[in-house]
C-alpha positions in Angstrom: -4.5 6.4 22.7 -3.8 2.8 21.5 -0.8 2.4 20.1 0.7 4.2 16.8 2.5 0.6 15.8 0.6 -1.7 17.2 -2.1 -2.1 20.3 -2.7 -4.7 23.2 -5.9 -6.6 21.6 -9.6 -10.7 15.8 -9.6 -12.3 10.4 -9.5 -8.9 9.2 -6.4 -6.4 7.9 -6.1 -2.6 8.0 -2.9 -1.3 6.4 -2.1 2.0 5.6 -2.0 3.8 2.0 2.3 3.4 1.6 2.7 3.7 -2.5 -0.4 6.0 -2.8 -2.4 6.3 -6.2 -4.5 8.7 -6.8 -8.1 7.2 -7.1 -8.1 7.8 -10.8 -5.6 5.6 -11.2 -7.2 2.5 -9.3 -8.1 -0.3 -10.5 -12.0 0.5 -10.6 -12.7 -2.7 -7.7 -10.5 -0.6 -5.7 -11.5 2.2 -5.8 -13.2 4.3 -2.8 -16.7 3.4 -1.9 -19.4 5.0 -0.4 -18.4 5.2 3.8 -19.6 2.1 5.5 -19.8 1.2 9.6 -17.1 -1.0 10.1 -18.5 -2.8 14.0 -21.8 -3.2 11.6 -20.1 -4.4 8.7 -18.2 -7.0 10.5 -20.8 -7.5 12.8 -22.7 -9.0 9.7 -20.1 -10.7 8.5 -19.7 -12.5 11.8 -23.6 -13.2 12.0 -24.3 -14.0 8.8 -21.2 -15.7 7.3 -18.5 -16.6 10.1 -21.2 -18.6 12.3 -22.2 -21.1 9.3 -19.0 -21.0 7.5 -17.2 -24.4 6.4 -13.8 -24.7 6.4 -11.6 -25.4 3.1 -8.0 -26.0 4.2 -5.6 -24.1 2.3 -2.8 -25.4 0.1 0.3 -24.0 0.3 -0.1 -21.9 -2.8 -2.9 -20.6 -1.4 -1.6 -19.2 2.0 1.5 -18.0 -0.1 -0.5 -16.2 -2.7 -3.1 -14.6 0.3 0.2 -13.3 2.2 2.4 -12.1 -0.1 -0.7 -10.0 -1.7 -1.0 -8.5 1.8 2.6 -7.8 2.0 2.8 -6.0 -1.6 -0.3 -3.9 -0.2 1.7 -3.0 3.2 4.4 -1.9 0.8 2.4 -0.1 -1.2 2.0 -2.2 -4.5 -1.8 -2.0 -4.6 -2.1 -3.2 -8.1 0.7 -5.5 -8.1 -1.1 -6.8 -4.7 -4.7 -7.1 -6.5 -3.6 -8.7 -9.6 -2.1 -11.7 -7.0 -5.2 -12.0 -4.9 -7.0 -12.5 -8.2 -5.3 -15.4 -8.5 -7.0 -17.4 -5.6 -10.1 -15.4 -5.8 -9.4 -12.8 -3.2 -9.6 -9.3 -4.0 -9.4 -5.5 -2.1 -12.0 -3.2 -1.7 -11.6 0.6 -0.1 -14.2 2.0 2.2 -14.4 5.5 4.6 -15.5 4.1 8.2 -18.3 6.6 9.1 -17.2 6.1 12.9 -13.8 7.3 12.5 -13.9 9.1 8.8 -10.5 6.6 8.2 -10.4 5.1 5.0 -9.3 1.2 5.0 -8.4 -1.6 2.5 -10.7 -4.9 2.8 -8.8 -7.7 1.5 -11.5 -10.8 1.7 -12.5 -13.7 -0.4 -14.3 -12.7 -3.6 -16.2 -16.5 -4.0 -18.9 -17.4 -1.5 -17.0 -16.6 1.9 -18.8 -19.4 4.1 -17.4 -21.8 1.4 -13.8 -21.6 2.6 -13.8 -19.8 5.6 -10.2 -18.1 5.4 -11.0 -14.8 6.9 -10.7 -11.3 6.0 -8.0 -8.2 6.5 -8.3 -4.8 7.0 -6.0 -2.1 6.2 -6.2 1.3 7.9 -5.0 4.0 5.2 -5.1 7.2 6.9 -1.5 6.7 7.9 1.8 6.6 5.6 2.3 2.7 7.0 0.9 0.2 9.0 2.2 0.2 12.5 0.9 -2.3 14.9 -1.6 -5.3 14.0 -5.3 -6.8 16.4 -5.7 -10.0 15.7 -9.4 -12.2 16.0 -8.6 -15.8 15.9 -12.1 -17.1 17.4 -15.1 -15.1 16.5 -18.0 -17.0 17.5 -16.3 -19.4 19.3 -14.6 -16.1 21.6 -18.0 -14.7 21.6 -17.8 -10.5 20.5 -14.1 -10.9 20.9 -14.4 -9.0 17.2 -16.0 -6.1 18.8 -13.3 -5.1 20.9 -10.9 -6.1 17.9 -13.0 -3.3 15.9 -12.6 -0.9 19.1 -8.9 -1.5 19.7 -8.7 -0.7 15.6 -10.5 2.5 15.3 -8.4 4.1 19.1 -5.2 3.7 16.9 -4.4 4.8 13.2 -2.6 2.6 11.4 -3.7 -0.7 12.3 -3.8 -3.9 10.5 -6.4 -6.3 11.4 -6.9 -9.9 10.6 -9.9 -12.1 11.5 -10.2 -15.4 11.4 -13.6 -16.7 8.8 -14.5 -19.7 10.7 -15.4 -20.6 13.9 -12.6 -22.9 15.3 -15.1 -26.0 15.3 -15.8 -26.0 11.8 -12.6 -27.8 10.6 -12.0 -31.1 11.3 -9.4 -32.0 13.2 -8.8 -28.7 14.8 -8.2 -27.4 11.5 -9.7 -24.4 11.9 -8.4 -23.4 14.9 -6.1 -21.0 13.6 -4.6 -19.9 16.7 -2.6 -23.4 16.9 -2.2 -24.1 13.3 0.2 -22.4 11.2 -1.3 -24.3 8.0 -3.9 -21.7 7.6 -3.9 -18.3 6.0 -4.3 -16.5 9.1 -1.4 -17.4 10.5 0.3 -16.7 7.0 -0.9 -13.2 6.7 -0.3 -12.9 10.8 3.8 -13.9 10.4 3.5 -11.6 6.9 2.9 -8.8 9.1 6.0 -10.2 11.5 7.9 -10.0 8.5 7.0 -6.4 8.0 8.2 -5.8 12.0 4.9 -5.0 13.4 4.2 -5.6 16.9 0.7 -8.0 17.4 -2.3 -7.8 20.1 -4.2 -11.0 19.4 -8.0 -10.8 21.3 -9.6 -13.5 23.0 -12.4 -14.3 25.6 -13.0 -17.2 28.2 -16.2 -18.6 31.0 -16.2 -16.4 33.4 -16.0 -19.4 35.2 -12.6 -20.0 33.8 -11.0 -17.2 35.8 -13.7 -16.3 38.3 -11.4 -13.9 40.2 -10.4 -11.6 37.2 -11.9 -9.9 34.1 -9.1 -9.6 31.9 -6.0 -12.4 31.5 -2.7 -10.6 30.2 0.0 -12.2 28.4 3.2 -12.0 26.6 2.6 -15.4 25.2 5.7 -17.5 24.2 8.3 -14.4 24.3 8.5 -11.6 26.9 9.1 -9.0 24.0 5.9 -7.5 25.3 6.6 -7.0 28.7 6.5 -3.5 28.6 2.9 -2.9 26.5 1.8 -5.8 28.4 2.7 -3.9 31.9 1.2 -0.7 30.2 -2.1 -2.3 29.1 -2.5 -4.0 32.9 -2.2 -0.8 34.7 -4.2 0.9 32.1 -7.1 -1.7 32.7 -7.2 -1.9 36.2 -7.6 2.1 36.4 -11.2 1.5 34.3 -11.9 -0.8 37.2 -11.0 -4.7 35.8 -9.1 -7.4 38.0 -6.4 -8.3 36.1 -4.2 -11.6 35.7 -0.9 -10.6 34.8 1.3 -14.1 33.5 4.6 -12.9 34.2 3.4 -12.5 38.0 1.6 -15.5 38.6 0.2 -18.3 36.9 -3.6 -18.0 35.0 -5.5 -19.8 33.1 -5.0 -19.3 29.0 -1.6 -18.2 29.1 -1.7 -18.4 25.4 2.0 -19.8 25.5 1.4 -22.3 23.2 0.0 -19.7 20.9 1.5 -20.4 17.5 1.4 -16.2 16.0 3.0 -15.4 19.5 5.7 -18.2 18.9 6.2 -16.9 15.4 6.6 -13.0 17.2 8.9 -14.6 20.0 11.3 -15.7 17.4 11.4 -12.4 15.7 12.0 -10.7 19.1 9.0 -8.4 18.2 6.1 -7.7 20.9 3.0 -9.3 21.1 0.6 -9.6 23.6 -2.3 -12.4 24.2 -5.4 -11.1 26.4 -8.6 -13.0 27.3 -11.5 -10.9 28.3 -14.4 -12.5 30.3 -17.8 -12.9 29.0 -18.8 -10.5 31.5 -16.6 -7.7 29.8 -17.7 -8.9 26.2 -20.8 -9.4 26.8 -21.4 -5.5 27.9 -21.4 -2.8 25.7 -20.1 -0.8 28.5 -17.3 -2.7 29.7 -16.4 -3.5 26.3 -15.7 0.3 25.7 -13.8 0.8 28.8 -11.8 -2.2 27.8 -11.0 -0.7 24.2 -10.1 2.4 26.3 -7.8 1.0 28.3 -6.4 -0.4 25.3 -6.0 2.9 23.7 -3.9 4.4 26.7 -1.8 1.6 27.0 1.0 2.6 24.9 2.3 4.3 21.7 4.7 2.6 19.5 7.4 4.2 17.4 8.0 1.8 14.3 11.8 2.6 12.9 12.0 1.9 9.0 15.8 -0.1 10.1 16.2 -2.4 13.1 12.4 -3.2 13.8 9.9 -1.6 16.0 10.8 0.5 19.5 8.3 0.7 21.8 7.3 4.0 24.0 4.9 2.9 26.6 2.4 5.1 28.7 0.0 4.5 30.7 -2.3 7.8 31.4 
């Protein structure tokens, strides 16, 4: 199993149900629609919208607005969280993932998507609250790096995932790049979900020239907070056969210390991990799923409601 508050491991957010209303009592734009694949549905979105996106930079208002919507959700304020997307043109959908028979929340920009280019989240609401959060900073650019962000989400209820809607090129001046920029609303919605104490796995993937000698790179990023998934997640790769870099050993490539969601994690002492995949890995179906796997047995989290999140590793 991943982990029950958060995973090793894309933007896109899954949180769970929290205040609960009944489906009669939804909004009708939020209320459950027919089930859906979520790897095919994001896999279009990637293909068809991420890959000739522009990118609109965000005021503050607007990154304000798109997080604090996400955080009424996590808390359960569906409609109180729908009426304040609406205000920047972002809205909330429900679906039933046909893979997993989870339903999830789809909180994504209700204009033309490539227009902007601020990303989605997805909510998973099969459990009582969100627990952990995979994060996609580079589709595209991190090439299928959202497939194993859509793997590491279905191995463990409760996840939240954000993915970026750009590719990191598309701003100018590095302004897309959200994983070094905190003036975007990824990183907005990413340090909402810091706020709401739960740990982060943000997925990335490199050359395989980069880092000829290993598959996977592992790292704690700014903080050591992680240590202990981190360790977890190693072992648990290495036992479905990938050479692993592990940053707190010795010195890789794309330590991901500069990171600016793992400095924002590092302050709030919370655990979050960085890990690079080769193209290798992403690029096979096969190796993609033993790398999801892995991720699923690296550890379990125990999220307490006072104090933040404790983390139970195992590695099986």
């Amino acid at each position: 199993m991943l982990v029950t508050a958060v995973v090793a491991a894309v933007v896109v957010l899954v949180t769970p149900s929290g205040g609960g209303d009944s489906d009669k009592d939804r909004p009708q734009h939020a209320r459950p629609r027919d089930g859906v694949d979520l790897a095919a549905r994001i896999d279009e979105f990637t293909h068809d919208t991420i890959r000739r996106s522009a990118f609109h930079p965000p005021t503050a208002l607007d990154r304000h607005t798109i997080s604090d919507g996400v955080g009424l959700y996590l808390d359960g304020r569906h409609k109180d969280a729908a009426r304040l997307l609406a205000e920047v043109d972002f809205g909330v959908a429900t679906f039933t993932d046909t893979a997993t028979g989870r339903r999830f929340a789809e909180i994504a920009d209700r204009a033309r998507e490539s227009a902007r280019g601020w990303g989605r989240v997805y909510i998973d609401l099969s459990r009582p609250a969100a627990t952990w959060s995979v994060q996609i900073p580079h589709p595209v650019a991190d090439t299928d790096s959202e497939k194993l962000g859509v793997g590491a989400w279905r191995a463990t209820p409760g996840g939240v995932m954000v993915l970026a809607g750009a590719n990191r090129r598309a701003g100018e001046g590095g302004a897309a790049d959200v994983a070094h920029r905190r003036d975007t609303v990824f990183h907005a919605v990413c340090a909402e979900l810091v706020a709401h104490r739960l740990p982060g796995i943000q997925l990335h993937g490199y050359a395989d020239s980069t880092e000829p000698d290993y598959d996977v790179i592992v790292s704690t990023g700014k903080g050591d907070h992680g240590r202990a998934w981190g360790e977890g997640l190693a072992t648990a790769l290495r036992r479905e056969g990938f050479e692993v870099c592990r940053v707190w050993v010795r010195r890789c490539s794309l330590e991901g210390r500069t990171n600016v969601q793992g400095r924002a994690a590092a302050t709030a002492e919370l655990p979050f991990l960085h890990v690079e995949f080769s193209r290798t890995v992403r690029s096979s179906p096969r190796r993609t799923a033993d790398a999801v796997t892995a991720i699923g047995k690296a550890a379990r989290y125990t999220a307490q409601s006072a104090g933040g999140a404790r983390a139970v590793w195992s590695a099986r």
